[in-house]
Structure formats: structure tokens, C-alpha cells
N, C-alpha and C positions, 0 to 999 in steps of 0.2 A: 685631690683633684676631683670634681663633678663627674657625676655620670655625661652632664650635657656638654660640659668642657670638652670630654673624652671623645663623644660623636662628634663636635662641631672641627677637634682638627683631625679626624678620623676622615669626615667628609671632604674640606679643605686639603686635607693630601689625594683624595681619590678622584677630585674637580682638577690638580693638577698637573696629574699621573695621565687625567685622559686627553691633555690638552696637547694638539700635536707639536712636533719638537722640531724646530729649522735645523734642516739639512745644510749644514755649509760646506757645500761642494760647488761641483761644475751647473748642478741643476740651480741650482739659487740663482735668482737675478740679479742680487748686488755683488755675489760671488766672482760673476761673469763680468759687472760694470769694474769691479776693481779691476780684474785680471787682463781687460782691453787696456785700463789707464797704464798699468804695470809695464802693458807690452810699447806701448806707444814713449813711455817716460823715458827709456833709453835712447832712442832717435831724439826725444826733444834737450837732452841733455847734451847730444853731440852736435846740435845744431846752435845750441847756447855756448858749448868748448871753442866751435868756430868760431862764433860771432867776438866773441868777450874775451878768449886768451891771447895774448899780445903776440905779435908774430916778429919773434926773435930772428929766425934764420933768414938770410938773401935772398927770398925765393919773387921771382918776379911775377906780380901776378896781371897779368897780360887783361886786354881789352878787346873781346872779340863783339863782332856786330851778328846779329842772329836775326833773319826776318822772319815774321810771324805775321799772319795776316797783313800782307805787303807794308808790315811798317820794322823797321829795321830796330831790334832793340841792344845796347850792346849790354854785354856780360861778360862778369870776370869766371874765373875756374869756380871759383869759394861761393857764388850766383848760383853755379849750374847744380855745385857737391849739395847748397843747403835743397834746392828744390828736387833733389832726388831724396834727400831725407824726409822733407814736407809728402810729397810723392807715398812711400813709403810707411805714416802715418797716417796718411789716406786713405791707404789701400788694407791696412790691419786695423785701422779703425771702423772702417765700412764690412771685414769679412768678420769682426769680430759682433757688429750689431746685427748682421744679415746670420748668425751663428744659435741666436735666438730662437729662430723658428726650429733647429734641428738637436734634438741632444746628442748623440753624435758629432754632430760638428762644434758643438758644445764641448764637448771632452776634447778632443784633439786640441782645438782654440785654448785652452784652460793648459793642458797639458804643454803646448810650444812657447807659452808667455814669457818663462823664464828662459828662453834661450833668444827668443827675441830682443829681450831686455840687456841681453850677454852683447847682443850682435850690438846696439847704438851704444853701447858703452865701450865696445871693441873698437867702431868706427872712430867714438871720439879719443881714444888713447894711439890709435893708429894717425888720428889727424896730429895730434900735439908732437908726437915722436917725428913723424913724416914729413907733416907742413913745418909745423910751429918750431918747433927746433931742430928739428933735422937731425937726431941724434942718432935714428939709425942708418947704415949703411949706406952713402947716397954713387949715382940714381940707380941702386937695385933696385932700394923701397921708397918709393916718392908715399904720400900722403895720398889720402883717396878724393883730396880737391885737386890735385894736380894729374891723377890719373883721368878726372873729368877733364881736362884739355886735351884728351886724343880726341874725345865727341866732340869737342868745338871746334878742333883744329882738323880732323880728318872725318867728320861726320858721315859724309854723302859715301867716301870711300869706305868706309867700315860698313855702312850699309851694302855696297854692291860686294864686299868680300864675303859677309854676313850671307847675304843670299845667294851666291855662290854654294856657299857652304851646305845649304839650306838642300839644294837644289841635286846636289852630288849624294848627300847623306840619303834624300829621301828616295832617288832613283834607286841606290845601290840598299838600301836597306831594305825598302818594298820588296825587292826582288827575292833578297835574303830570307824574308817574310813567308813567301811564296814557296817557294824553292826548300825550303828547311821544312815547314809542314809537309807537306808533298810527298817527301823522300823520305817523312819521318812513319806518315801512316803507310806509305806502302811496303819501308823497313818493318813497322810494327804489327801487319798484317798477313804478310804475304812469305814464306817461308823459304821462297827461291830468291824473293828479292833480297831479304835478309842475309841469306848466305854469299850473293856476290857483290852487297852493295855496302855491309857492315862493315866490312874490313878496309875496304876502302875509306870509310866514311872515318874510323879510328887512328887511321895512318896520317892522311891528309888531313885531320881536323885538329893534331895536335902540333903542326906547323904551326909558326904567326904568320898572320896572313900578311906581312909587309915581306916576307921573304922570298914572295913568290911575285913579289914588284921586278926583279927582274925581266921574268917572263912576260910577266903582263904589260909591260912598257915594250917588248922588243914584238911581241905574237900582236895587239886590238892596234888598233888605227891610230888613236889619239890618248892624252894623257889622262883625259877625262873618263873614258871606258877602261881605262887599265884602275883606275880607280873606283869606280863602280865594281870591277870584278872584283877587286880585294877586300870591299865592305861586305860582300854577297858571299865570300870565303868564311868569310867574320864569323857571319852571322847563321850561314848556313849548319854549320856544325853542331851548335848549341843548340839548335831548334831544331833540326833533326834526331839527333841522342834524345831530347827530354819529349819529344812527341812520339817516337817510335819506343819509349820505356813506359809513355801512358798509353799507350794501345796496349800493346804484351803486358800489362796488369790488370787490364778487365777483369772482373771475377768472370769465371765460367757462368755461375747461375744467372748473371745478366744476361748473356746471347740463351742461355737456355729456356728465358721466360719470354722472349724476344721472339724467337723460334715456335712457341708455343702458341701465340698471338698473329701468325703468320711471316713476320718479316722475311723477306730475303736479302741475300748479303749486299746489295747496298745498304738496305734497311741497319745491319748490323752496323754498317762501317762509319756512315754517318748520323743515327739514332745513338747507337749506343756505346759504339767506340771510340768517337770525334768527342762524345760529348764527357765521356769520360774522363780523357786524357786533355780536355780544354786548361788544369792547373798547371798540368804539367808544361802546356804549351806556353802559356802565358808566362811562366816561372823562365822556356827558354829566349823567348821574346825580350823580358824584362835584363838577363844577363847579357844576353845579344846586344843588349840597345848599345854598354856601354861599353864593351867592346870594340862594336861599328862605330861607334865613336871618337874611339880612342885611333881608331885606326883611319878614318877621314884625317884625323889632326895632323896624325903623322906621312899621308900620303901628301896631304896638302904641303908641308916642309919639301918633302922631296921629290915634288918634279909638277906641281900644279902652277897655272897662270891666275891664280885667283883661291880665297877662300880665308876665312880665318886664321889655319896655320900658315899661310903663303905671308899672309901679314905680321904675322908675330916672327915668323924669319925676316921679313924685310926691314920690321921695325930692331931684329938683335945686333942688326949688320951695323945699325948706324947706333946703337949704344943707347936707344929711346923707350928706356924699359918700363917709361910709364904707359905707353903704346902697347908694351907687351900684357901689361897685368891689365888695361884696358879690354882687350880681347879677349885675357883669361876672365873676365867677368859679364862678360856676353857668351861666353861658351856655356860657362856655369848656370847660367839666367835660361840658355836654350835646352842647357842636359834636363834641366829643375822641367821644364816646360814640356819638353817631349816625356817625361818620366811618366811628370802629369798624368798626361792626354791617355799613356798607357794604362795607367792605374783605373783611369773612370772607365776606359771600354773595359778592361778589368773585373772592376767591382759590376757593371751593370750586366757582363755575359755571366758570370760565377754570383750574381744574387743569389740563387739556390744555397749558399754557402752561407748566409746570413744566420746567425744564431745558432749554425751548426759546426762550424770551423773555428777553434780560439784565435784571437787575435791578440 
């Protein structure tokens, strides 16, 4: 072989050694354009199992009238189930191109695609088993088109249960909110309050708080503050303990450079003790949510005039258990929502933590 032979593929490997190399990840743009198609194909695949699998089992599919811009349109259940799919394509197809501008939101998009893809493949084997042949259990597990006829059939009423719900949850959790920080920094501060209010706080906070429904129905006024009081039990406990455990781990050197700079002890308590123990608080916040949660549902079963679980009792009485898992996916949809709403005050009070904290 030539000496020039020898340099020209000597050069030709060092021309394609320097030439950069596609990353096929989340930061690619056809990475990301597959992985939207990927997530949307599952929804499009249970709305085609609708359409096109034959509907073997008795199941009646009713014709309701629905006004829309005063014109009245009717619809069947299998109408309402595809446009929450279409719905739902929509909505991960528009967060997945809006996902672009952010790599971060990029990775997470990238990373949920496969379980998105699980979920409209799950819908449509839950349609064929539920609707289409009705081979599971019936009516525990109705199909998720016949669950869409509680919203046609009881729409206006799920929404006033709904906001009921709404309405109870946020009185009695704010308060929760309030009441748990409060008792937690002046537990975490104050070394008198600590001693007579700790022990209380340990005794009383590992009751459930539906067991003290007794009293709270027999001592407030109405059924609605005896419920308020027992989300505020809930939740005060948990947000107490985890605020008043980040105050008392301040490092010392913090108040002592604090000190140094002039503060005085508000200065301490809210500069550098508040801000300290803000993970710890939001850590009890976020266990709290779903607790106070948990505990609306069940307050609403036993002794409420209204509310999501007043419905899902009303709807077991009469054996309407599409009614029921109708509810449990408006709960679900509102747990997902308020989780949300926590996570973004969250991430934008604790940005400091950006780059510092693994994830």
C-alpha cells in the first residue's frame, strides 16, 4: 500500500472521527416526534377496538340528548367514551409538542410515553372484556363506555357532588395547612412549647381521624364542620411533626452567621429557619394531601348531604356500580390535579434546589 493511500484513509477516519454523532435520546427531535406518536397510538388503537370490534354482549346503548350551544345533539355512551379518548390525544399530543421548548419537560414526556401507550391499550382490553363481551364480572366491571353514562345520565348532579367535595376538602385542608405549620415552627422553636405541646401532638396524631367522627358530629353545629374538623386532624399532624423536625435541624452555623449580620429572632425564625425546613414542610403537605383525602371520602359515606362519597354510597345502594367507578375517576382526575397544583408551588418555592438535589 502507498504512502498517499496510507494518509488519504488516515485523513478520511480523522474527517469522520470529528463529525458530531446524533444523540438518540430525549434531546433529539425525531426522538421526541416518535415518542408523542408512540404515546397517542395506544388511545388511537382503543378508539379503533371501539369502533370496529363487534359488540357481542346485551349491553343497551341508550340515546341521550346533550345541548351544546342551544342545539340539542344526541349521543350514545360509545359517542361520549370515543371523545374522551380523542380528548385525551389532544391533550398529550399538544403537551408533548409544547415539551419542545423545555428539556426537562422533554425527559419526563419521553420517559411517561410507555406507560401512556399501557394506559389506551389497557382502556381498549377493559372495553372488549367490559362492553364487548362482558366477560368480566358484571355490573361490578362495566366497560369504560358504559361508565361514561353516569355523565350523561347524572351530569349536572356529579358536578354539584363534585363541588361539594371541592368545597369541604379546601375549607378543611387550608385550615390543616395553617394550623400544622404554625404548631410545627413554634414545636420546632420554642422549647416550652415543645415540651407541652409534643406529646400531645404524638398521642392525638396517631388516631384516624374518622374516629374522633363521633365527637365531632355530637360537640360543632352541623355535619359539614364536624367534617372540616377531621380533614384539619388529618392533616394537621403530618405537617406539624415534618415542620417542627425542619426547624430543630438547622445547622447552628446558620443562626450563627445570621446573628453575625445583625438578625434578630424573627429575623432567625423566618430568614432562616422557615426557610430551611420549607422540604420538610412541603414533604408534610404533600403526605397530608392524601390522607385529607382519603378522609373527606370517608366522612362524605358517613353522614354528609352531598359530595363525591355521598354519591358513590348512594349510587352502591341501588347496585349502579358504573356510577361508582364513574366517581372513582373524577376523584382520581382531582387527587392527579391538586397533587399537581402542589408540586409547581413546590418546585418554584424550593428552585434553589435545582441542580443541587438528585432527582
Amino acid at each position: 500500500m502507498s504512502t498517499a493511500t496510507v494518509k488519504l484513509s488516515s485523513a478520511v477516519k480523522e474527517n469522520s472521527s470529528d463529525r458530531p454523532k446524533t444523540v438518540w435520546d430525549y434531546k433529539n427531535n425525531t426522538f421526541l416526534l416518535l415518542k408523542i406518536l408512540f404515546t397517542v397510538s395506544g388511545f388511537i388503537i382503543a378508539i379503533i377496538v371501539n369502533i370496529f370490534f363487534p359488540q357481542k354482549a346485551a349491553v343497551e346503548l341508550k340515546n341521550y340528548g346533550v345541548s351544546i350551544a342551544s342545539a340539542v345533539i344526541g349521543l350514545t355512551i360509545n359517542d361520549v367514551y370515543r371523545a374522551i379518548l380523542v380528548g385525551l390525544i389532544a391533550i398529550y399530543a399538544f403537551s408533548g409538542i409544547r415539551s419542545f421548548a423545555d428539556t426537562s419537560d422533554r425527559k419526563r414526556y419521553c420517559k411517561n410515553a410507555a406507560f401512556r401507550f399501557a394506559l389506551g391499550i389497557a382502556l381498549a382490553i377493559w372495553d372488549i372484556g367490559g362492553t364487548k363481551l362482558q366477560v368480566f364480572a358484571q355490573p361490578f366491571f362495566p366497560g369504560p363506555a358504559q361508565v361514561c353514562e353516569a355523565y350523561l345520565a347524572d351530569g349536572k348532579y356529579i358536578v354539584q357532588n363534585m363541588l361539594y367535595s371541592l368545597r369541604l376538602y379546601g375549607a378543611g385542608f387550608s385550615c390543616g395547612v395553617l394550623l400544622g405549620v404554625g404548631t410545627g415552627i413554634l414545636i420546632g422553636w420554642f422549647p416550652k412549647v415543645y415540651y407541652w405541646v409534643f406529646p400531645v401532638l404524638k398521642i392525638t396524631g396517631v388516631v384516624p381521624a374518622v374516629a374522633w367522627m363521633p365527637f365531632a358530629l355530637t360537640l360543632l353545629p352541623n355535619s359539614f364542620t364536624a367534617a372540616v374538623f377531621l380533614i384539619v386532624i388529618c392533616a394537621w399532624f403530618q405537617i406539624a411533626f415534618l415542620t417542627a423536625q425542619g426547624i430543630q435541624s438547622t445547622p447552628k452555623q446558620n443562626y450563627e452567621a445570621a446573628r453575625i449580620l445583625g438578625s434578630s429572632t424573627p429575623d432567625l425564625i423566618f430568614h432562616v429557619a422557615i426557610p430551611h425546613a420549607m422540604p420538610d414542610i412541603f414533604t408534610g403537605i404533600s403526605s397530608a394531601n392524601a390522607m385529607a383525602f382519603t378522609t373527606l371520602v370517608m366522612s362524605e359515606m358517613l353522614g354528609q348531604p352531598g359530595g363525591l362519597g355521598y354519591y358513590i354510597n348512594q349510587s352502591k345502594v341501588w347496585s349502579a356500580y358504573y356510577k361508582v367507578l364513574a366517581a372513582i375517576v373524577i376523584m382520581a382526575v382531582l387527587f392527579s390535579l391538586i397533587n399537581h397544583i402542589i408540586g409547581r408551588i413546590k418546585k418554584h418555592t424550593l428552585r434553589w434546589q435545582e441542580g443541587v438535589v438528585k432527582k
